[in-house]
Wavefront OBJ file of the C-alpha trace (Angstrom):
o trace
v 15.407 -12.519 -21.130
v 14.763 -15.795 -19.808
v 14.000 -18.757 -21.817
v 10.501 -19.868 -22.168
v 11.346 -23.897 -22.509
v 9.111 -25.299 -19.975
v 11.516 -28.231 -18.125
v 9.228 -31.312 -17.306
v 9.231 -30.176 -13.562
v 7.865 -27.101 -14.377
v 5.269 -28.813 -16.970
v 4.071 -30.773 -13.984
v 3.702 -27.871 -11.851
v 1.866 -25.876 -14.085
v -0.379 -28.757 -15.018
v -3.671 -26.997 -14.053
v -2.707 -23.851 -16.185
v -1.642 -25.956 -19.708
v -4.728 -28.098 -19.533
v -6.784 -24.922 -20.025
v -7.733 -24.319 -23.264
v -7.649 -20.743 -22.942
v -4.599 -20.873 -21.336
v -2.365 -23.514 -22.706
v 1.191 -24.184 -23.065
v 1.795 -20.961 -24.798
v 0.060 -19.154 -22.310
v 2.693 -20.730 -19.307
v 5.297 -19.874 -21.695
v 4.218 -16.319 -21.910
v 4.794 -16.260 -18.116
v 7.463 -17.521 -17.911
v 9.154 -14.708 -20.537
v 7.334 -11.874 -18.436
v 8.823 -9.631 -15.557
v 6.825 -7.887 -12.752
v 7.516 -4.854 -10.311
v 5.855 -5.474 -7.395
v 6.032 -2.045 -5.751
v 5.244 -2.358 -1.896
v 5.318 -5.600 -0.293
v 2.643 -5.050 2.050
v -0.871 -6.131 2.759
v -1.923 -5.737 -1.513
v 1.966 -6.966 -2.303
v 1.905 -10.025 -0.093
v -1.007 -11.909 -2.496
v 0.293 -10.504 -5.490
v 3.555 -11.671 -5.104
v 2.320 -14.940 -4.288
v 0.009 -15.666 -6.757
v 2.493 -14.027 -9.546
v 5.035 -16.604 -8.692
v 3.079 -19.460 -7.899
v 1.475 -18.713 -11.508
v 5.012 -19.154 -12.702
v 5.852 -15.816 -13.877
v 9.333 -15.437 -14.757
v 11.398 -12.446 -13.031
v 9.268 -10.612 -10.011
v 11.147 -7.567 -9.067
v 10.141 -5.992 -5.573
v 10.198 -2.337 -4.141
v 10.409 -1.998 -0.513
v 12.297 -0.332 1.992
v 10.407 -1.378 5.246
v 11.050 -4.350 8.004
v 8.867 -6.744 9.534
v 6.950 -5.996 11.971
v 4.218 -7.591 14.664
v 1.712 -5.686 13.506
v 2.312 -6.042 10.025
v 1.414 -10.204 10.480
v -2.800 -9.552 10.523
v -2.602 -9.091 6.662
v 0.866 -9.237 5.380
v 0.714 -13.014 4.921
v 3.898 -12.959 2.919
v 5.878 -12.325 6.231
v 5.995 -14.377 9.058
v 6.607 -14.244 13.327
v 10.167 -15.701 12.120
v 11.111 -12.858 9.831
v 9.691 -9.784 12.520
v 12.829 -7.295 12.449
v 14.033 -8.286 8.767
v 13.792 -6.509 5.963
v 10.161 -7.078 3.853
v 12.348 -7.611 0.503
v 14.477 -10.064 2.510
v 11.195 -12.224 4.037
v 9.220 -11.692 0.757
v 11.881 -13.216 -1.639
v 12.886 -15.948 0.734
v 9.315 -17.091 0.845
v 8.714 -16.612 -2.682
v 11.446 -19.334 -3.324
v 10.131 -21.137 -1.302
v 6.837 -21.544 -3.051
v 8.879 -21.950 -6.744
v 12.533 -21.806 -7.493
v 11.591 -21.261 -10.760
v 11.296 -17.660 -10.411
v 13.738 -15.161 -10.372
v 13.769 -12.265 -7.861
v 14.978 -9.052 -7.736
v 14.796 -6.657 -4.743
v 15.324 -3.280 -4.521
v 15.810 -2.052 -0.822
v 14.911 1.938 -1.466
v 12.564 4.093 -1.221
v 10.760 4.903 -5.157
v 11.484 8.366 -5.745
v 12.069 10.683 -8.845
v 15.428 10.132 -8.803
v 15.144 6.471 -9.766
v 11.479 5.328 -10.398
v 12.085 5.357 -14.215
v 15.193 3.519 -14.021
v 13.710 0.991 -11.773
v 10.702 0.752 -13.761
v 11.585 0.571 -17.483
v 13.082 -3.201 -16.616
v 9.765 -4.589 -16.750
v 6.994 -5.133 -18.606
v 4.017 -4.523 -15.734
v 4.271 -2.093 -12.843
v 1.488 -3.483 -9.823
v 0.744 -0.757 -7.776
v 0.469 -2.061 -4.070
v 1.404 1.189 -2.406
v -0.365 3.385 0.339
v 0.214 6.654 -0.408
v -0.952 9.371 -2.546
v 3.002 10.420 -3.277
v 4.380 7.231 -4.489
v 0.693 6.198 -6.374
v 1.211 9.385 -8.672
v 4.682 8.772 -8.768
v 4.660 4.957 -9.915
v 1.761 6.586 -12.556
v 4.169 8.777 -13.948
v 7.026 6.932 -14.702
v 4.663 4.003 -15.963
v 3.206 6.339 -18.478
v 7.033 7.748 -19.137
v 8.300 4.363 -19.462
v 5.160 3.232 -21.411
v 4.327 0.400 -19.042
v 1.343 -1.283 -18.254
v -0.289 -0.298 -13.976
v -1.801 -2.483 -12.135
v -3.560 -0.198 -9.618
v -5.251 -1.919 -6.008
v -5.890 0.411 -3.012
v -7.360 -0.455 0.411
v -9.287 1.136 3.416
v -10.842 -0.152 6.136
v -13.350 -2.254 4.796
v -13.089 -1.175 1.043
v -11.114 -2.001 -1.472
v -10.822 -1.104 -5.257
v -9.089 -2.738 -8.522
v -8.146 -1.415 -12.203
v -6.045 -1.164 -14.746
v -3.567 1.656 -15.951
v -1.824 2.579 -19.363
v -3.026 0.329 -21.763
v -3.289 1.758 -24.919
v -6.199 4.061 -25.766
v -6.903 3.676 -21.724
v -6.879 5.923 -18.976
v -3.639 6.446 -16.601
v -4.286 7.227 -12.675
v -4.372 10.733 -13.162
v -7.408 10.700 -15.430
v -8.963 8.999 -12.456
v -7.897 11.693 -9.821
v -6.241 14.625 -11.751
v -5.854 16.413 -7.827
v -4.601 14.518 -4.931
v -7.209 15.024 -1.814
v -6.266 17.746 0.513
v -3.401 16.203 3.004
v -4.387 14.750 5.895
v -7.929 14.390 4.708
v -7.230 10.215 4.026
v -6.218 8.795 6.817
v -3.609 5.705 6.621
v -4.369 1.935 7.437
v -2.124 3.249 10.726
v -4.756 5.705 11.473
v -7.723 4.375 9.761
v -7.210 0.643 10.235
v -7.770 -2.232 7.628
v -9.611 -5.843 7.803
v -6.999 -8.227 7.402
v -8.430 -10.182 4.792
v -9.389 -7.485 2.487
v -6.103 -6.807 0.991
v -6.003 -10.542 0.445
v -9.077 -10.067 -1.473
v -8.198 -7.149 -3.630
v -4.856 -8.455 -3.996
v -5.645 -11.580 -5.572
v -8.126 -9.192 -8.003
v -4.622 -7.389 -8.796
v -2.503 -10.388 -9.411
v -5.059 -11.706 -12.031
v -5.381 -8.513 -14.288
v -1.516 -9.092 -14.117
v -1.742 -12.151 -15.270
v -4.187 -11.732 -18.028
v -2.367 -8.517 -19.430
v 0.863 -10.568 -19.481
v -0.754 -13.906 -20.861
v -3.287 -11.619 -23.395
v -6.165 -13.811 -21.796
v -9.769 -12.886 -21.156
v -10.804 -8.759 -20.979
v -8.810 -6.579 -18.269
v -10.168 -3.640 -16.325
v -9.101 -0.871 -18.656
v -11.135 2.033 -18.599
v -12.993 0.134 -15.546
v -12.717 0.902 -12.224
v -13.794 -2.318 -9.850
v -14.742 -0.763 -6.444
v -15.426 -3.853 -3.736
v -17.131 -3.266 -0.386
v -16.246 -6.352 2.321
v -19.250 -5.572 4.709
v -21.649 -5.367 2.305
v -20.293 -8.176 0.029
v -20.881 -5.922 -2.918
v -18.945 -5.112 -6.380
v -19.520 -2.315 -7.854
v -17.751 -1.537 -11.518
v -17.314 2.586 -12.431
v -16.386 3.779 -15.853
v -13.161 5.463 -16.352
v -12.046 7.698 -19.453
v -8.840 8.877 -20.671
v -8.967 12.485 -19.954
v -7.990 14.297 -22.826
v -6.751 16.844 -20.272
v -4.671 14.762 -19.050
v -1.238 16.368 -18.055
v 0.705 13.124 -18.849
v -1.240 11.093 -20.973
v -2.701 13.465 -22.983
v -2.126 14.580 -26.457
v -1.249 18.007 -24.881
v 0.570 16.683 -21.602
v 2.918 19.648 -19.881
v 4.475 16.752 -17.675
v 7.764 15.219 -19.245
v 9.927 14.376 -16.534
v 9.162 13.259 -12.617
v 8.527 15.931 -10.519
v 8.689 16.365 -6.902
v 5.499 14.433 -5.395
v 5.185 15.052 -1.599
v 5.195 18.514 -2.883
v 2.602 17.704 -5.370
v 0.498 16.211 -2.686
v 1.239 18.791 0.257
v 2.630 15.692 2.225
v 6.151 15.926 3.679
v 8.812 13.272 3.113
v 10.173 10.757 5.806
v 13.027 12.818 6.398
v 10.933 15.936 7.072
v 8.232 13.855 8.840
v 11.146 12.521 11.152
v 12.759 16.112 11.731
v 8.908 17.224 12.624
v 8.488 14.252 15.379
v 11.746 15.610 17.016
v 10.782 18.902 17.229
v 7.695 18.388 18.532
v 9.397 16.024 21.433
v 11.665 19.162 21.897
v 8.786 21.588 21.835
v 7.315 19.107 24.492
v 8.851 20.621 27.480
v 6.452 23.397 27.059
v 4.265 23.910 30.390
v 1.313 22.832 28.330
v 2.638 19.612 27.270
v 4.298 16.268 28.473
v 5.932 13.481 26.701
v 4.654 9.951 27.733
v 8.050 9.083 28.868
v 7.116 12.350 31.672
v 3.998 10.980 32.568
v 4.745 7.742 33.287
v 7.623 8.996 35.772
v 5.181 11.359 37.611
v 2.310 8.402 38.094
v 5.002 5.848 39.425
v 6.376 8.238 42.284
v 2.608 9.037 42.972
v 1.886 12.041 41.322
v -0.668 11.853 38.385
v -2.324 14.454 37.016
v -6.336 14.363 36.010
v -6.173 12.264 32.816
v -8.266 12.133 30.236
v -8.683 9.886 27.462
v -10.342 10.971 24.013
v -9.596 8.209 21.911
v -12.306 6.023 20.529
v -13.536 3.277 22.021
v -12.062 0.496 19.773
v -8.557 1.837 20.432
v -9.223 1.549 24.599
v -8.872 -2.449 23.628
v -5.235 -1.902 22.533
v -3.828 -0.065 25.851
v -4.986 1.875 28.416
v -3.767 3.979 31.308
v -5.491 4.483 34.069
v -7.924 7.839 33.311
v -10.408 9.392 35.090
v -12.770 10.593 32.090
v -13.140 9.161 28.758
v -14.726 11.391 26.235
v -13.801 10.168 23.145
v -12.412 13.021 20.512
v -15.597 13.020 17.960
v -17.947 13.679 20.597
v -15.856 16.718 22.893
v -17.462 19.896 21.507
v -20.716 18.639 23.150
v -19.083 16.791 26.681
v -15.955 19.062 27.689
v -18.267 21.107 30.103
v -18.195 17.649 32.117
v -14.678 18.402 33.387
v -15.882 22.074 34.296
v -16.018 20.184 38.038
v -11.870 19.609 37.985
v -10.945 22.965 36.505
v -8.883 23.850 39.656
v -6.697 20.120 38.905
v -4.098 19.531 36.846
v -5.486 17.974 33.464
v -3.512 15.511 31.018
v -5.573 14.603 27.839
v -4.250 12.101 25.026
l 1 2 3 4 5 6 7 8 9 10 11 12 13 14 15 16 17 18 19 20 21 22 23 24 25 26 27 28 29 30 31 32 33 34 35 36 37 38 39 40 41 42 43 44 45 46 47 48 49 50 51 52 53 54 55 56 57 58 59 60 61 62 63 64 65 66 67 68 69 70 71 72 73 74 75 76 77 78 79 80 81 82 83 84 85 86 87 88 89 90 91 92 93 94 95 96 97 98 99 100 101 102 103 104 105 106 107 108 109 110 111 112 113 114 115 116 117 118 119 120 121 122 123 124 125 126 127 128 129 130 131 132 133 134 135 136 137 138 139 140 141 142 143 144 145 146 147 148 149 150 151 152 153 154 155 156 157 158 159 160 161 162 163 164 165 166 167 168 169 170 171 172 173 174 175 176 177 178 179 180 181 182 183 184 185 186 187 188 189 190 191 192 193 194 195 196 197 198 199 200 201 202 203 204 205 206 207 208 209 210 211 212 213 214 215 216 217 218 219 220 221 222 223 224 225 226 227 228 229 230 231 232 233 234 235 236 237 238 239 240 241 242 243 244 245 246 247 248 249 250 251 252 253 254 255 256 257 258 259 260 261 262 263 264 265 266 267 268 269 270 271 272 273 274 275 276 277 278 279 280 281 282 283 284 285 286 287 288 289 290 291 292 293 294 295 296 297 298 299 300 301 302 303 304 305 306 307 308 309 310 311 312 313 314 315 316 317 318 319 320 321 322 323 324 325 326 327 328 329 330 331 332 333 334 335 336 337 338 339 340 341 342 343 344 345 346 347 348 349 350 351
């Protein structure tokens, strides 16, 4: 465990914290003995890691099996245009040294699964939840409640954002929350959906400080409150939550006592499976009825392009565009698809 003797560098840096009266020495010392799993180190992860270390807590430990990229740099402010390509565990510990060599980080290049979420997890004392999927949420859950560890649960979309915390004692786990994932497919990703880039930074910073006042034992946490935040409206809104005495894992009756299989769970297929699905449907592509973009963009350079049409939205037209000859977007072609009626006899490509 590592020490909690403050060295006079570290008494300086933490100046702002020890002069607090609710905080105090003991408080930064408290820190400094604590350990954090930062699971995802993402758009929620890239605050919370921040703010954990530049708080001074002692061992971060982060989950992530992802790289850098481009797109990644509108809200993943841990990361940089120097680090696009590496991997996120890589870029995310570098810059948290950066910020203070006091703290001590581990990484943990894999992909959380039930094969070694508990092992991963039982190391320390707070598990922050910064994921963005419904798999991985009930698994990190699950092997909290196992491993009788304290959740700190954020989760973004679009414009909303919401904050709590999970396994305190006498409080409610995730599951009392949302006993059923939603049907799959039904909750689109930030990919699909798109996210603000300053939200996560928002709800992020929310999740870092329940973190630190579980670990310090300062001020009153979120348990058994649910702290839902919508950007556009500037609005908080806070939502009971009870401990289901249901509850399949945390309750007195629970029927789960081991990690189960969670994509199944949630009807969602793993990366492997989603990657073997992708290549079948590029082999299933040179059906007469369909044509890779690779295909397309042969036949339009030697002169011979189909009718296109786009049905995309209009927000996504500002990212790329080809060069189409309708544009119905998708929410709005059960009423407008008799407009091509006038082009039946051509040869029509929509994406």
């Amino acid at each position: 465990m590592t020490q909690a003797v403050l060295s006079n560098e570290e008494l300086q840096r933490y100046a702002r914290h020890i002069i607090l009266p609710e905080f105090g020495r003991e408080g930064q010392e408290k820190l400094k003995r604590s350990s954090v799993l930062c699971v995802g180190a993402g758009g929620l992860g890239s605050p919370l890691a921040l703010y954990l270390a530049a708080a001074g807590v002692g061992r971060i430990g982060i989950v992530d099996f992802d790289v850098v990229d481009r797109s990644n740099l509108q809200r993943q402010i841990i990361h940089g245009t120097s680090t696009v390509g590496e991997r996120k565990v890589i870029s995310a510990r570098n810059r948290i040294k950066d910020l203070n060599p006091h703290v001590e980080v581990e990484i943990h290049e894999v992909a959380l699964s039930s094969q070694n979420a508990r092992e991963i997890v039982r190391n320390y004392d707070v598990v922050a939840d910064g994921t963005d999927n419904f798999p991985t949420r009930y698994l990190v859950n699950d092997a909290c409640v196992l491993e009788g560890k304290v959740n700190a649960y954020a989760s973004i979309f679009r414009f909303d954002g919401q904050c709590t915390v999970f396994g305190m004692k006498d409080g409610p786990c995730y599951r009392c929350l949302y006993p059923d994932p939603p049907p799959p497919g039904m909750v689109p990703s930030c990919a699909e959906g798109g996210v603000l880039g300053v939200l996560p930074g928002i709800v992020g910073c929310l999740q870092a400080l329940e973190t630190l006042k579980v670990l310090s034992g300062i001020g009153e946490t979120l348990k058994g409150r649910l702290l839902v935040f919508d950007a556009l409206g500037m609005k908080f809104r806070e939502l009971k939550v009870r401990k289901d005495p249901e509850c399949p894992i945390c309750g007195p009756k629970r029927s789960i006592h081991q990690l189960i299989d969670y994509h199944q769970f949630c009807g969602v297929p793993t990366d492997e499976e989603a990657r073997k699905a992708k290549e079948a449907e590029a082999r299933a592509a040179v059906r007469s009825d369909e044509i890779t973009p690779v295909q397309l963009a042969a036949r339009i350079k030697a002169g011979d392009k189909p009718f296109l049409v786009d049905v995309r939205n209009h927000n996504e037209l500002g990212i790329c565009a080809l060069p189409y000859d309708a544009w119905i977007p998708l929410p709005e072609f059960g009423q407008r698809w008799q407009e091509l009626s006038a082009h039946k006899d051509k040869e029509l490509v929509i994406y």
